[in-house]
Every structure is written in C-alpha cells, then in structure tokens.
C-alpha positions in Angstrom: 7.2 -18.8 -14.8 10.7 -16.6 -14.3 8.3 -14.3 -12.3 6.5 -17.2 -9.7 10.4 -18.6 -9.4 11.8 -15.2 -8.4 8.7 -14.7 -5.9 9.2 -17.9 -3.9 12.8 -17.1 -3.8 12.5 -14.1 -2.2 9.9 -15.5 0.0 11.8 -18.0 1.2 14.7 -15.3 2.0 12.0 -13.6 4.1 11.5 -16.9 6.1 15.0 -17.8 6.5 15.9 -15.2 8.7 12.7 -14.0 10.8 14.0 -10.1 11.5 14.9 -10.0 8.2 12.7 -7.6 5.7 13.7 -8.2 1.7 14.1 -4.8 -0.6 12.9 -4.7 -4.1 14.6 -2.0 -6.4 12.2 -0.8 -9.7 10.0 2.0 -11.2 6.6 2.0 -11.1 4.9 1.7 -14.3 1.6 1.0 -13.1 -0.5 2.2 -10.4 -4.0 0.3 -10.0 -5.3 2.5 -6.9 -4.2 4.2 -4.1 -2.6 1.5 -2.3 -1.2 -0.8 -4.9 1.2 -0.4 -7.9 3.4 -2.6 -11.0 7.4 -2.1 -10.1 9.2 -3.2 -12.8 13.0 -4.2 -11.8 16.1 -3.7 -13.6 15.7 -7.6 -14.4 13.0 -7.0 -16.0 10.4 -8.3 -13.5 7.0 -7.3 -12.6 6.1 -7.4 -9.2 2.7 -6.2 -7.7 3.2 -4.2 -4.7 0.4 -3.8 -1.7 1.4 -0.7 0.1 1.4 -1.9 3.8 -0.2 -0.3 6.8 -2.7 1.9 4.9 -6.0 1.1 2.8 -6.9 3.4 0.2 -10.5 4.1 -0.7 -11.6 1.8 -3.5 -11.9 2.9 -7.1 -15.8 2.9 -7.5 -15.8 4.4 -3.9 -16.0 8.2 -3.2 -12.3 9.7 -3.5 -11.3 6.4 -4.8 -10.1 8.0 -8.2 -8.6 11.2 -6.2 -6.3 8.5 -4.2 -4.9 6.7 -7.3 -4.0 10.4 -8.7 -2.2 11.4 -5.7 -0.2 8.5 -5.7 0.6 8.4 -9.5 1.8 11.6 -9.2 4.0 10.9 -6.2 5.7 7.7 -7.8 4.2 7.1 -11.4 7.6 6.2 -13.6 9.7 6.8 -10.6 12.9 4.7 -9.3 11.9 3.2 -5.9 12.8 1.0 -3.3 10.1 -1.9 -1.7 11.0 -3.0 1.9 8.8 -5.8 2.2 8.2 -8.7 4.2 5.0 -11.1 3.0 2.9 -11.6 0.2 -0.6 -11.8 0.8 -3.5 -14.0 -0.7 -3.8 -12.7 -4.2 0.0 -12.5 -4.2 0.8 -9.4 -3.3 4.1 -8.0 -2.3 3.5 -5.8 1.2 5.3 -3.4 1.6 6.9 0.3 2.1 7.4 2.2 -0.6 10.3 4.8 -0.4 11.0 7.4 -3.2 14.3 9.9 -2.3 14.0 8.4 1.2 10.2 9.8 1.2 7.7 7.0 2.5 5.0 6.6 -0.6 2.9 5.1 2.0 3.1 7.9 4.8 2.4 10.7 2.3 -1.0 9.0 0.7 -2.2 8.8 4.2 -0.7 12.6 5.3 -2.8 13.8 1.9 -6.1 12.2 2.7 -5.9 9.8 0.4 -5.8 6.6 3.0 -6.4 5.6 6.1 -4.4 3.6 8.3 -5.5 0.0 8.2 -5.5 -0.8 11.7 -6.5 -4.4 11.3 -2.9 -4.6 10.2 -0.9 -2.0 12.0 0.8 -4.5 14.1 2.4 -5.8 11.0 4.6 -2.3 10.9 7.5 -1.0 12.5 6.1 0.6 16.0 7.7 3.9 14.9 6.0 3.8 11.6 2.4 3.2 13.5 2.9 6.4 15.5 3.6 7.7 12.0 1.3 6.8 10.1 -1.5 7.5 13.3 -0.2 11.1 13.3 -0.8 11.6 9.7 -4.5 10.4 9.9 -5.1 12.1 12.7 -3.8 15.8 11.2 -5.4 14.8 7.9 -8.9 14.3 9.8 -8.7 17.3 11.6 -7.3 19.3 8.6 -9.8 18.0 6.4 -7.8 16.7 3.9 -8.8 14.9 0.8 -10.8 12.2 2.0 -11.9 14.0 5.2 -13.4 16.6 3.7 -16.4 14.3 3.7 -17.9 14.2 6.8 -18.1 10.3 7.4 -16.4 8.9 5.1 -16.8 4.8 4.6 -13.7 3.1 5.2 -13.0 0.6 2.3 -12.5 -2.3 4.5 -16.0 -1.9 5.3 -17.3 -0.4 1.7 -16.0 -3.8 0.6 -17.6 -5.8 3.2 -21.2 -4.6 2.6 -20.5 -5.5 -1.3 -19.6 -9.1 -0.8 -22.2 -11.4 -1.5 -23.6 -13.6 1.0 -21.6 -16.7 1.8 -23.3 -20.1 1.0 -24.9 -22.9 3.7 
C-alpha cells in the first residue's frame, strides 16, 4: 500500500506543475529486459521503471536476451537517477535513466540493443530525439547488435502479430 501511496504522490507532483519532470534516486536491482528495470530507493521502495523513447527487442524475440545483458551490465546494482514524467498502463514509471550523468537509455539504443520508439518520441526532450535518432542511425549503419540482422522485426510490431484477435 506504502508503494501505490508514494506513486500517486508523485504523480500528482508531475501534474501540479506541467513543465515539471519528477527525479527518482535508487539502484537497480532488477532488470526484466532491455527497456525496463526494479529501482529500489533509499526508502526502501520498489519502483518499476519503463525506459522512455526506446523499445527494446522482446525477450522470446531475436536479440531480446542480448538487450537485457547490455543493460544489466550498464546499470545492474548501480546508483541512478530516473527523470520521469508519467506512468503508463501497467503502471510504469517512464523515464530517463542516468548513471554518472551517462543516459541508460541513449547507450542501449547506441549498442544495438533498441530502437527508438518513434510512436512516442514526441514525448522526449527535442534534443534527446536528435539523440537518440543519431544513435540508431550509426548503429544501423554500423551494424550493431541488433542490426547485424538484416531486417530485424521491431518489437512494437513482433508484439502486434502475437496478440490474439480481438472479440465481436
């Protein structure tokens, strides 16, 4: 319950003040893909984090077990800082993750372990979308971890073609 209480708290700090982003201090002690971890705070709270702007193949997916090494062994058990601004649906916190100043987020796309989600990129920063573009763009062409493949399936679309049929 402390959790739930502690989540619509800061949510409602993120609403109060539109321009405003909230920043969660932990360490990771959990990482469940490439694109989202557990960040335990000094309060002893667990928050799950969605790393924002990117989509990381899933884990049954090609690479998807590659991308959750990368960013274990970028953050795993490491203090960091979460600027976030939402939760989403399954709630989430969205957000960046910075390590040393170093942008968790930037770094699994630069390696090939993401793409950019574009469906949300309006969500970011604009100089973070040039960014994050860049990366993608000299990972593709440098054939980085995921790109090595020569068409790989993005997971927004891997995930799509797994759902099962809606219902009349």
């Amino acid at each position: 319950m402390k959790k739930r209480t502690l989540a619509a708290f800061m949510l409602l700090a993120v609403f109060a003040c539109d321009a405003f982003a909230a920043t969660l201090s932990g360490r990771v002690v959990g990482v469940s893909d490439g694109d989202t971890v557990t960040v335990l705070t000094a309060e002893h709270h667990q928050f799950k984090i969605r790393l924002s702007g990117i989509d990381a193949p899933e884990k049954k997916q090609p690479f998807g077990a590659r991308s959750r090494e990368t960013l274990s062994r970028q953050i795993f058990g490491q203090a960091v800082t979460v600027e976030w601004f939402k939760t989403d649906r399954y709630g989430r916190i969205l957000g960046k993750i910075e390590i040393d100043g170093v942008d968790a987020n930037l770094e699994q796309v630069r390696e090939g372990s993401a793409w950019v989600y574009t469906q949300y990129l309006r969500e970011l920063p604009v100089e973070d979308r040039e960014l994050y573009l860049e990366a993608e763009r000299e990972a593709r062409s440098g054939h980085r971890g995921l790109w090595r493949d020569t068409d790989p399936e993005p997971p927004w679309q891997w995930r799509h073609e797994r759902r099962p049929p809606k219902r009349s």
